[in-house]
C-alpha positions as a Markdown table, in Angstrom:
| # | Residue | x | y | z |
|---|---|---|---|---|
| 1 | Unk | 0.0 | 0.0 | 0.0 |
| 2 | Unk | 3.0 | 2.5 | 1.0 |
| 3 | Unk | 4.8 | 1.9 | -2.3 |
| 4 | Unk | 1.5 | 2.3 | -4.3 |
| 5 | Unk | 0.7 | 5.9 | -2.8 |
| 6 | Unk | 4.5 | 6.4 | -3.3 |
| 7 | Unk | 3.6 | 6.0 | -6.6 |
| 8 | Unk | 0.2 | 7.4 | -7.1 |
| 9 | Unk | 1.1 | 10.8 | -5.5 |
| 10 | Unk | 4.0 | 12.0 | -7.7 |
| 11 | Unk | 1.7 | 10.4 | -10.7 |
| 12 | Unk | -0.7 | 13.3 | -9.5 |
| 13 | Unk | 1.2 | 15.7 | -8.8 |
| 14 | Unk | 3.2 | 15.5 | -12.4 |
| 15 | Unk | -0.8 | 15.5 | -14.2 |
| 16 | Unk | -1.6 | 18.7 | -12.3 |
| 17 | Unk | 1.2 | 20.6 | -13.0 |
| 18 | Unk | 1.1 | 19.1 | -16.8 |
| 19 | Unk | -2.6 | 20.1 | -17.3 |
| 20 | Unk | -1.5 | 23.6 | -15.6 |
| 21 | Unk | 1.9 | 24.4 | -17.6 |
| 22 | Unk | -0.8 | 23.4 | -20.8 |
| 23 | Unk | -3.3 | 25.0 | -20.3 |
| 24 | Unk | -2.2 | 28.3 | -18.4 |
| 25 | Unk | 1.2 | 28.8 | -19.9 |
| 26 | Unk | 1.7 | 27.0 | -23.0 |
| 27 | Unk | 0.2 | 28.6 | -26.2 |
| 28 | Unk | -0.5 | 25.9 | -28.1 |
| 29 | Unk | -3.0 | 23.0 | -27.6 |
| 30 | Unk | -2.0 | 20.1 | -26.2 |
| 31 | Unk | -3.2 | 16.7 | -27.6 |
| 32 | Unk | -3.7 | 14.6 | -24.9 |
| 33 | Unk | -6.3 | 11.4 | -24.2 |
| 34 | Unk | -6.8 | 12.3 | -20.8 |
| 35 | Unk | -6.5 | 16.3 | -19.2 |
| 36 | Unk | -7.8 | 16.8 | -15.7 |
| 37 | Unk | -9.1 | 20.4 | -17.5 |
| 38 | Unk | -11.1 | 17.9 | -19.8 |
| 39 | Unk | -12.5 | 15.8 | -17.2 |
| 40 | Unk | -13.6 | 19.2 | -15.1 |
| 41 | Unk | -15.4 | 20.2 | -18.0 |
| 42 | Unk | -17.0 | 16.5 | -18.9 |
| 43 | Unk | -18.3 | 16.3 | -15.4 |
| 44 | Unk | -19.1 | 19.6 | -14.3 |
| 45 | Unk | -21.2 | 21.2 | -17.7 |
| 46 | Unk | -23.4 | 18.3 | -18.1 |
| 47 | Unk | -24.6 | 18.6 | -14.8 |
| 48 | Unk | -24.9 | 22.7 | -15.6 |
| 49 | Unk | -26.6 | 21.8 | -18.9 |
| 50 | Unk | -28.9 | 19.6 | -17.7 |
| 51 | Unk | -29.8 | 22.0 | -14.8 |
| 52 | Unk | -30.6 | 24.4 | -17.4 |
| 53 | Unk | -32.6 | 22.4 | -19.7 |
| 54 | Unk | -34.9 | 22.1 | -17.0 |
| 55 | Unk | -35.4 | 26.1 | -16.6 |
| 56 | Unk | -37.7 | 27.8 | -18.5 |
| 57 | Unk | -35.8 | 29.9 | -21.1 |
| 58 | Unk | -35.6 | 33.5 | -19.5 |
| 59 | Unk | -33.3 | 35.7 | -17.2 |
| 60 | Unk | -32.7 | 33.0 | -14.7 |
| 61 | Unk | -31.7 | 30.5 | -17.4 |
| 62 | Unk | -29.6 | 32.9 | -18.9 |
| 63 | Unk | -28.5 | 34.0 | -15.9 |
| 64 | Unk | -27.4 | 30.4 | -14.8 |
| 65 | Unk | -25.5 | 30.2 | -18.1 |
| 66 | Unk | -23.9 | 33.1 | -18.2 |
| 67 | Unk | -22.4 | 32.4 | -14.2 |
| 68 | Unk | -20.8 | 28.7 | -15.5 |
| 69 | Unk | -17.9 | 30.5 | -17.4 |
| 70 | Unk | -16.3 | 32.6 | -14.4 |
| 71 | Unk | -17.4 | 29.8 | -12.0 |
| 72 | Unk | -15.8 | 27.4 | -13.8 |
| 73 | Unk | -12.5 | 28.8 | -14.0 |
| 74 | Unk | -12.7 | 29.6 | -9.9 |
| 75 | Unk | -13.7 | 26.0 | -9.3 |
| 76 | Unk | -10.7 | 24.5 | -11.7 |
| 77 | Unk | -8.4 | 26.4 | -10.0 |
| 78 | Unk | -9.8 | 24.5 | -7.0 |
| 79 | Unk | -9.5 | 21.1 | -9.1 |
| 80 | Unk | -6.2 | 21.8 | -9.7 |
| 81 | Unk | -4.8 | 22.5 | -6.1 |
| 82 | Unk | -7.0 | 20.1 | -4.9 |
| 83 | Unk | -5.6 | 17.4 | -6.8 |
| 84 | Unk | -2.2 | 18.9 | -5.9 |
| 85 | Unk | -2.8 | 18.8 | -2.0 |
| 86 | Unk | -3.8 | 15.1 | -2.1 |
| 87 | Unk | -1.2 | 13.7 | -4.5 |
| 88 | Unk | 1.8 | 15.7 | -2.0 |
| 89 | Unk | -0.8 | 13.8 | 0.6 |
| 90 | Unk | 0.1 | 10.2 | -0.5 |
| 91 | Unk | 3.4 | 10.7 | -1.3 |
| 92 | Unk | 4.5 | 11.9 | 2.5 |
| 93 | Unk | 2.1 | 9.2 | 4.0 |
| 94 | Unk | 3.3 | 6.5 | 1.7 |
| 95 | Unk | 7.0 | 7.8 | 2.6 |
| 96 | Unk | 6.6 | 7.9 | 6.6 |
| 97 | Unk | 4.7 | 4.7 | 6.4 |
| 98 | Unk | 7.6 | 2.9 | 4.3 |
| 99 | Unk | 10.0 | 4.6 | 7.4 |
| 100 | Unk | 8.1 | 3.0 | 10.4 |
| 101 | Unk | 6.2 | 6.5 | 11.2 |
| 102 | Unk | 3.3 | 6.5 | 9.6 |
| 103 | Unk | 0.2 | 9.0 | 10.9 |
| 104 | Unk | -3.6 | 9.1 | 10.1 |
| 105 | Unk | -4.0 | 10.1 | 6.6 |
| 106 | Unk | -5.9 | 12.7 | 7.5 |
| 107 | Unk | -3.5 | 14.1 | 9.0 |
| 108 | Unk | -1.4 | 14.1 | 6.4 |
| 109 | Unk | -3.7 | 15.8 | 4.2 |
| 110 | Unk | -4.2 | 18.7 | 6.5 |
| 111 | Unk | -0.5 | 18.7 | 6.8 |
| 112 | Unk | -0.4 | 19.1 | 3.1 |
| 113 | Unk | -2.9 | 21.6 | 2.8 |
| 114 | Unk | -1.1 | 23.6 | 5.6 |
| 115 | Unk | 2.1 | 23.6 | 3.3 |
| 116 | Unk | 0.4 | 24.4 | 0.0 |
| 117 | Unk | -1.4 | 27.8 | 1.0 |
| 118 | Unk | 1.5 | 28.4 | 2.8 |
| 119 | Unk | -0.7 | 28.9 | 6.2 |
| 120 | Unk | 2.6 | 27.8 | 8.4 |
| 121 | Unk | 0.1 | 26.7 | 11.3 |
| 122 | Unk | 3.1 | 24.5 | 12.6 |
| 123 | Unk | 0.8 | 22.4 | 14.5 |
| 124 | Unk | 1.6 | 19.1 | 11.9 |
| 125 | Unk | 5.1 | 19.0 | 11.2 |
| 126 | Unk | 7.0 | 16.4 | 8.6 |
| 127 | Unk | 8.4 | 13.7 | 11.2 |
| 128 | Unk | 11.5 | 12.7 | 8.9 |
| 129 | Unk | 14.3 | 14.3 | 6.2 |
| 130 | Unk | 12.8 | 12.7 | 3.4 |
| 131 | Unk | 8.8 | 14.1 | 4.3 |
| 132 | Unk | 10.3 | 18.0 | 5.1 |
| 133 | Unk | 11.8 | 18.4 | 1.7 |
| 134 | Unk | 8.6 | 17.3 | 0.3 |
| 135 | Unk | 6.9 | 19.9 | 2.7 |
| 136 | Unk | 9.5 | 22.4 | 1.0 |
| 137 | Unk | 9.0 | 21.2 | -2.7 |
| 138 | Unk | 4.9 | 21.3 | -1.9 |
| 139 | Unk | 5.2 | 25.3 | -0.2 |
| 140 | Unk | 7.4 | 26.4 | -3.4 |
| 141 | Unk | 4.8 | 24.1 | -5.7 |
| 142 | Unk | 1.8 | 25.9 | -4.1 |
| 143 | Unk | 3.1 | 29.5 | -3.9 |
| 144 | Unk | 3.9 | 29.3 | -7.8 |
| 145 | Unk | 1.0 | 27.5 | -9.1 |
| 146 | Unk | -1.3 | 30.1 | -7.5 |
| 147 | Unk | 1.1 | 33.0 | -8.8 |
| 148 | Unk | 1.2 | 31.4 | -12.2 |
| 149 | Unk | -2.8 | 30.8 | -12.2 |
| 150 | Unk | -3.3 | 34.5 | -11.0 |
| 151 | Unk | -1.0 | 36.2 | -13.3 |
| 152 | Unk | -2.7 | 34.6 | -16.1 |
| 153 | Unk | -6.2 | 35.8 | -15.0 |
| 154 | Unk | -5.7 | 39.7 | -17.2 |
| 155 | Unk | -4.5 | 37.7 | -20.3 |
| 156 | Unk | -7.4 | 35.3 | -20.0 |
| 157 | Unk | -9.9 | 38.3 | -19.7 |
| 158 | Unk | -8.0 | 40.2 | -22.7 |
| 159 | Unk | -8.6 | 37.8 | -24.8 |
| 160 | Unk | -12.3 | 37.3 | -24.0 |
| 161 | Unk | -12.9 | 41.5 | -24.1 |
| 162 | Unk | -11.2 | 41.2 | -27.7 |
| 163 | Unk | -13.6 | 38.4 | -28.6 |
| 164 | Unk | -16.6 | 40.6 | -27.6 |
| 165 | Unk | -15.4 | 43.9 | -28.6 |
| 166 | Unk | -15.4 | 42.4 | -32.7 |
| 167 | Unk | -18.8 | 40.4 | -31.6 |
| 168 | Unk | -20.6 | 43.9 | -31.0 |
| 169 | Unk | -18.6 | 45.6 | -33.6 |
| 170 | Unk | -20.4 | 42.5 | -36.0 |
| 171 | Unk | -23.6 | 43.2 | -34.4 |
| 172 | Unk | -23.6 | 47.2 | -35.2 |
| 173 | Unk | -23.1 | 45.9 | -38.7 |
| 174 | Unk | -25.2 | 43.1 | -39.0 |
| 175 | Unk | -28.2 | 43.8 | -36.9 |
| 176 | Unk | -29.8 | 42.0 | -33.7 |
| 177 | Unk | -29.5 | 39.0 | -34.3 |
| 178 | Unk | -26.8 | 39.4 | -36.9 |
| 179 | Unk | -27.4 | 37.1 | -39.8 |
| 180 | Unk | -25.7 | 36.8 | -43.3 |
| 181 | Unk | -28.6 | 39.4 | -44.5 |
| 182 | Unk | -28.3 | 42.1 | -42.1 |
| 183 | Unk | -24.0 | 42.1 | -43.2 |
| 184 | Unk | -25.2 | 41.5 | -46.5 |
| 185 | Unk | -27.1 | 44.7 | -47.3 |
| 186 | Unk | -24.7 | 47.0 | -45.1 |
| 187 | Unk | -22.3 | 46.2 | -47.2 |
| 188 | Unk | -25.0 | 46.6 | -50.6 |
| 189 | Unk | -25.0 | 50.5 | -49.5 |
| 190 | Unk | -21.2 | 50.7 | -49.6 |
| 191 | Unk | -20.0 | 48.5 | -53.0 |
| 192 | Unk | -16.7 | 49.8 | -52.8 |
| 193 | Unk | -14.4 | 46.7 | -53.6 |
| 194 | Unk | -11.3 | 48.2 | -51.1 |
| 195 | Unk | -14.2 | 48.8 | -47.9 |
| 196 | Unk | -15.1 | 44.8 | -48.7 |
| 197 | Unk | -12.0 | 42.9 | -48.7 |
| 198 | Unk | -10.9 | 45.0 | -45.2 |
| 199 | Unk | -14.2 | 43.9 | -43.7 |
| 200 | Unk | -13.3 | 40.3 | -45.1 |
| 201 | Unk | -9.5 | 40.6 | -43.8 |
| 202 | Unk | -10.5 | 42.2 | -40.6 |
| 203 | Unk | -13.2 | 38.9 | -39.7 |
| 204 | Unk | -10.3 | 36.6 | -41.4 |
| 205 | Unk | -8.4 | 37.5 | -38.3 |
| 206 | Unk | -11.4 | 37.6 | -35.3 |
| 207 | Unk | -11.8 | 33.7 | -36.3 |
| 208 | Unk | -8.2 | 32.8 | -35.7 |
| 209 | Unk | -8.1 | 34.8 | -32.8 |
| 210 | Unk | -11.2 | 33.0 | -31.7 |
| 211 | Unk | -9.8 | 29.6 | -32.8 |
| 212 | Unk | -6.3 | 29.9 | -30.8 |
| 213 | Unk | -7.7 | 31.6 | -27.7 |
| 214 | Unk | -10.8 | 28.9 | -27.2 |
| 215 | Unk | -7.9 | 26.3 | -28.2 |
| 216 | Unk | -5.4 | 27.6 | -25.4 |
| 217 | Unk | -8.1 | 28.6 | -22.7 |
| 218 | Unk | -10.5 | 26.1 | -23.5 |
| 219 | Unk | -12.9 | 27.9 | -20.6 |
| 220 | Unk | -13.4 | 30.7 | -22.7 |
| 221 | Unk | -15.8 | 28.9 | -25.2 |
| 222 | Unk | -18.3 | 28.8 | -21.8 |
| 223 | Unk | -18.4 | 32.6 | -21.7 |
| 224 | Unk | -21.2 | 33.9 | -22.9 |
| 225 | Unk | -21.3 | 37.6 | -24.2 |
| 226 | Unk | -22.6 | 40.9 | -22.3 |
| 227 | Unk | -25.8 | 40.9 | -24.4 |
| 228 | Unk | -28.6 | 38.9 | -25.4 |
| 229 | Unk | -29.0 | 37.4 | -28.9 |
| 230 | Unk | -25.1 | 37.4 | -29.4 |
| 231 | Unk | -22.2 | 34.7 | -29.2 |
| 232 | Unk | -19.4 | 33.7 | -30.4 |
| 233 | Unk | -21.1 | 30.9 | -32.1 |
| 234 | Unk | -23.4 | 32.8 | -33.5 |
| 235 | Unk | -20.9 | 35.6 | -34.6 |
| 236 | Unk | -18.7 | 32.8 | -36.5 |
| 237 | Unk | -21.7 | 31.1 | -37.8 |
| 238 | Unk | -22.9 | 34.7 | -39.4 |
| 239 | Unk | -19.2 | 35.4 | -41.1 |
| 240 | Unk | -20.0 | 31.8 | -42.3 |
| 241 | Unk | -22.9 | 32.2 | -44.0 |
| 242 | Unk | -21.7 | 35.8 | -45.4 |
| 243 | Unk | -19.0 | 34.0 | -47.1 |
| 244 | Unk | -20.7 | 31.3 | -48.2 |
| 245 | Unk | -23.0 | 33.7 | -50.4 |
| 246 | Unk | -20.5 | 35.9 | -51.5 |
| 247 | Unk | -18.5 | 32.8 | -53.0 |
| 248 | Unk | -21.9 | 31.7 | -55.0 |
| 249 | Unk | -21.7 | 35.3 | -56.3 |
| 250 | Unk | -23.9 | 38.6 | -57.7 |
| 251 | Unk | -25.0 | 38.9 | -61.1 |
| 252 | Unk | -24.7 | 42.9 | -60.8 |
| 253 | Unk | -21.3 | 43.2 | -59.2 |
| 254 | Unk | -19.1 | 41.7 | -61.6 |
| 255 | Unk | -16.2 | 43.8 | -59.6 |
| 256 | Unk | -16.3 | 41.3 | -57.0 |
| 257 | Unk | -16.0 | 37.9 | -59.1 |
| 258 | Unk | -12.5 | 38.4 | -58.3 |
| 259 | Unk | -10.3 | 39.9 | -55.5 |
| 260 | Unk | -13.7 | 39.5 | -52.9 |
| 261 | Unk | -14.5 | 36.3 | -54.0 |
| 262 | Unk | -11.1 | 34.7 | -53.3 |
| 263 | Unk | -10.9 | 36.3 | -50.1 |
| 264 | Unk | -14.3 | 35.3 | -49.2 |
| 265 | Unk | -13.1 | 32.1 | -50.1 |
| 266 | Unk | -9.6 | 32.4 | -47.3 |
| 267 | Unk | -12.1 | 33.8 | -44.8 |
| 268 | Unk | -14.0 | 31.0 | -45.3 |
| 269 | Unk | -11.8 | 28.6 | -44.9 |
| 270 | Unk | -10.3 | 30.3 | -41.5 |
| 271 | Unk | -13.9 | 29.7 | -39.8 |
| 272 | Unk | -14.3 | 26.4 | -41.1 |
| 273 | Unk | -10.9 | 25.5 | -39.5 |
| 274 | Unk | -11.7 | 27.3 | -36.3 |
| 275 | Unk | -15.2 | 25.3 | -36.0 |
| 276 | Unk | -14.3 | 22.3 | -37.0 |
| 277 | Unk | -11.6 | 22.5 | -34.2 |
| 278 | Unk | -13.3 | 23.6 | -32.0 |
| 279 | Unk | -15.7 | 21.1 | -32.2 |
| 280 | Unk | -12.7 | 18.8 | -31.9 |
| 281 | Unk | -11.5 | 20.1 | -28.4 |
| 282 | Unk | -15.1 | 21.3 | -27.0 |
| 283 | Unk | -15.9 | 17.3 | -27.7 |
| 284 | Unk | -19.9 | 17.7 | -28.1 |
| 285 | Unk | -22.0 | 14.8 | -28.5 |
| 286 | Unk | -22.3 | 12.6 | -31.4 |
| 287 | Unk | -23.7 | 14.9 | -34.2 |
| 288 | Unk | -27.2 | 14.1 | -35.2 |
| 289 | Unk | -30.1 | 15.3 | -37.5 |
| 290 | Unk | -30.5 | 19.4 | -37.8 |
| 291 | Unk | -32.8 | 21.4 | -39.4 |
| 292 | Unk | -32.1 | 23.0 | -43.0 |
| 293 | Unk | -31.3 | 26.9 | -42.2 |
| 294 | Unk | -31.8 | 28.0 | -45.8 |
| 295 | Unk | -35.1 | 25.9 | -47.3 |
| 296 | Unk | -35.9 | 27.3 | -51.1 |
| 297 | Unk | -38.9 | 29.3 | -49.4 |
| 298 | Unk | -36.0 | 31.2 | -47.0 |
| 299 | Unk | -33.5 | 30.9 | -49.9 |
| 300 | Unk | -36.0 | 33.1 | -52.2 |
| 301 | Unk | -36.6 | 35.7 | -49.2 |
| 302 | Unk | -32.8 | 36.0 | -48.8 |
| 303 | Unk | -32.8 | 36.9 | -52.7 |
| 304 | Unk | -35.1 | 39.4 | -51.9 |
| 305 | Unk | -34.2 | 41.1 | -49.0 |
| 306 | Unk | -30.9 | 41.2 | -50.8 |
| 307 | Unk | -32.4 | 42.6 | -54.2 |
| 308 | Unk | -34.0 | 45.7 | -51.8 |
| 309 | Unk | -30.5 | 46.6 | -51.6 |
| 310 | Unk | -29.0 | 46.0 | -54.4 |
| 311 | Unk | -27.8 | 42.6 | -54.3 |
| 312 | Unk | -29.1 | 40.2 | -57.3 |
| 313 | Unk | -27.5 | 37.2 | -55.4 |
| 314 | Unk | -27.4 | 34.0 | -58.2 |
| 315 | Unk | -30.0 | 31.3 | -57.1 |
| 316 | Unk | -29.9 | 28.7 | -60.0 |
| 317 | Unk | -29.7 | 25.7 | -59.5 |
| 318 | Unk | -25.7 | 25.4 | -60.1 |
| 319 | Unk | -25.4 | 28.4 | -57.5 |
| 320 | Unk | -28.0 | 26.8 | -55.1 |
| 321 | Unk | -25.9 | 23.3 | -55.4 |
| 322 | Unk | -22.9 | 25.5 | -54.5 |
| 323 | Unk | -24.2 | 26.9 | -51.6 |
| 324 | Unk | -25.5 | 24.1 | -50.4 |
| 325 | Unk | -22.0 | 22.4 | -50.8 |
| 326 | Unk | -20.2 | 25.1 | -48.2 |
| 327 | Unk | -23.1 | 25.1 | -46.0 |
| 328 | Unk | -22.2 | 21.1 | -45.2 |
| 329 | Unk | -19.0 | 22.1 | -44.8 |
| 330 | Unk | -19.7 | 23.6 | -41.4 |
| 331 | Unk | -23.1 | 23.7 | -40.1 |
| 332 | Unk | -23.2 | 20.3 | -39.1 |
| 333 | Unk | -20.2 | 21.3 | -36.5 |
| 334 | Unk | -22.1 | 24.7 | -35.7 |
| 335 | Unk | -25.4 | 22.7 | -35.1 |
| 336 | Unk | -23.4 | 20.1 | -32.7 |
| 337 | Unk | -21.3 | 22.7 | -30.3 |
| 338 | Unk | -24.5 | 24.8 | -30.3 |
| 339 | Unk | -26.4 | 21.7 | -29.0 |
| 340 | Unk | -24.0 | 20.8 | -26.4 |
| 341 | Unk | -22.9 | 24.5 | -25.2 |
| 342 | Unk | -27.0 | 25.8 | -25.4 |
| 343 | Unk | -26.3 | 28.5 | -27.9 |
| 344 | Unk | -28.8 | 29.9 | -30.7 |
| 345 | Unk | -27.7 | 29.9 | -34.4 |
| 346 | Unk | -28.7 | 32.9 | -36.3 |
| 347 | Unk | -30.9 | 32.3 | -39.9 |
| 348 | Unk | -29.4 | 33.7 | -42.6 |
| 349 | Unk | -32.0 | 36.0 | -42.7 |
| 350 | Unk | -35.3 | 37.0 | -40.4 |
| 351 | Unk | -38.9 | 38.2 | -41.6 |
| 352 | Unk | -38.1 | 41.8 | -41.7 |
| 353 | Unk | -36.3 | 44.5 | -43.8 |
| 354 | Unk | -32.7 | 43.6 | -42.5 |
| 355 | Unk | -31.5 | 47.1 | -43.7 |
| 356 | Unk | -33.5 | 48.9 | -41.3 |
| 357 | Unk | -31.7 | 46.9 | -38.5 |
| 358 | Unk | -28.9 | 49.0 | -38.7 |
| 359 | Unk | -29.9 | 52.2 | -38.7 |
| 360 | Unk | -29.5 | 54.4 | -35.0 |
| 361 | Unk | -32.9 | 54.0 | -34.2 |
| 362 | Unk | -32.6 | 50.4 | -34.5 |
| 363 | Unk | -29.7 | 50.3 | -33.3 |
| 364 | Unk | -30.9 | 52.0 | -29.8 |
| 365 | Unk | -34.3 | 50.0 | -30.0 |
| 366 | Unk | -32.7 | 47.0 | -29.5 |
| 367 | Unk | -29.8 | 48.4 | -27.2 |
| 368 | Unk | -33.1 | 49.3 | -24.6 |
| 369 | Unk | -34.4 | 45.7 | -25.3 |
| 370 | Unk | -31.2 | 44.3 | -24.4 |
């Protein structure tokens, strides 16, 4: 028994301070089988989720939502020096145990939590040398982890007020909700091929931000945004569709066939990467059936919202096939992290004028509503 917690407790210790380095410090993401950030996350949101299924959708469902993000991050901080504290516990009790001094294991533990928050209580004291430089390694261990885990807190919280500052920026642009319309027929008013392939550039780089931070700090994907009727999910799903409609093409802006279309075409590809890994490391559920976003019925309302502005977009049946091509390309993903994280995908576009969604009165309607 002694040799196995001799054992077991550095095996604990080492996963901690792996899953920390990875997931705190490293900028990259890890491939692993087994994280203790993953197994947080698999245990702690389904029980959140389910919780939440069983609320009526209003404030206090959102609410509940929207508190799982910064709770979770306080209670894996918790996971992690909790883990911590008990792996330091069954290596000192399997060491004084294997030295003919063994005490309660309780006792240990409280000894080991004494030595990790650095309380210096001094009522439990390691009994030999081998048990007080693990009470030393533990007190450095435990005074850098939290440092480490603090420090990080600002770039954590920079990265999720960049991800909401473009998500509102989108939304001034593309209406409440934003959909592929609302974008759409903003940027109808404004033609100008340079104004275009900025916008296209500028949301090239929001979805590889989004894909590397939610990769590195995957707790940032259970943040939900400041207002109602936005996401990030949503957001990405919205640049999406935009793109998806501007590589099938207008038949009265032959100035875009070219330069917008191709990058269209690298946008495009940038979210489809960034959803389908994300799908990847948020692990949802086994995909399964979803409803078609863009019927012909919605299809020939798009075509006409967009034609109010300008905007013959090409629905024949080559153009339609097309379409229908990139939209498989991601919104099975989309449909399966929505499901699993309880976020709403936009339409591409709603039963009203989308143009009018942008204009300041609108724009302050739906601020009040929100």
């Amino acid at each position: 028994m002694s040799v196995l917690l001799v054992v077991l407790g550095p095996a604990l210790i080492a996963l901690a301070l792996w899953d920390i380095f990875h997931t705190m410090v490293l900028p990259r993401t890890l491939v692993s089988r087994f994280r203790l950030t993953q197994l947080f996350y698999r245990i702690t949101w389904p029980l959140a989720s389910w919780l939440a299924r069983r609320i009526p959708p209003g404030r206090i469902r959102d609410s509940l939502l929207a508190s799982y993000g910064p709770l979770s991050l306080i209670a894996l901080i918790s996971w992690w020096a909790t883990v911590l504290i008990v792996g330091f516990a069954c290596l000192g009790y399997g060491v004084e145990s294997m030295q003919g001094v063994p005490r309660g294991f309780f006792q240990e533990l409280y000894l080991s939590g004494t030595t990790f928050f650095t309380l210096g209580l001094g009522d439990e004291k390691p009994q030999t040398a081998i048990t007080r430089v693990i009470t030393f390694l533990e007190a450095g261990i435990g005074f850098g982890t939290l440092a480490i885990v603090i420090g990080y807190l600002p770039v954590l919280y920079q990265a999720f007020a960049r991800r909401e500052l473009n998500i509102v920026l989108l939304a001034s642009r593309a209406g409440y909700p934003s959909t592929a319309a609302g974008l759409l027929t903003r940027l109808g008013r404004h033609p100008d091929e340079s104004r275009l392939l900025a916008a296209l550039s500028t949301y090239e780089q929001w979805c590889a931000e989004v894909m590397e931070n939610h990769s590195s700090y995957p707790m940032l994907a259970h943040y939900r945004s400041q207002h109602e009727r936005q996401s990030w999910l949503a957001s990405l799903t919205m640049l999406l569709d935009t793109c998806a409609v501007l590589q099938v093409g207008f038949e009265n802006h032959p100035e875009w066939h070219g330069a917008v279309e191709d990058q269209a075409e690298l946008t495009f590809a940038m979210g489809c990467r960034a959803v389908v890994k994300l799908t990847t490391l948020i692990q949802p559920p086994a995909r399964e059936g979803y409803p078609d976003r863009l019927q012909p019925a919605r299809l020939a309302y798009l075509a006409r919202v967009l034609s109010g502005s300008g905007l013959e977009l090409r629905h024949d049946p080559e153009s339609v096939s097309r379409l229908n091509e990139l939209r498989q390309l991601y919104e099975p993903q989309v449909f399966s992290i929505a499901r699993h994280l309880l976020l709403d995908i936009p339409p591409f576009v709603v039963e009203s004028e989308m143009f009018e969604s942008t204009t300041p009165e609108s724009a302050v309607r739906d601020a009040e509503e929100t």
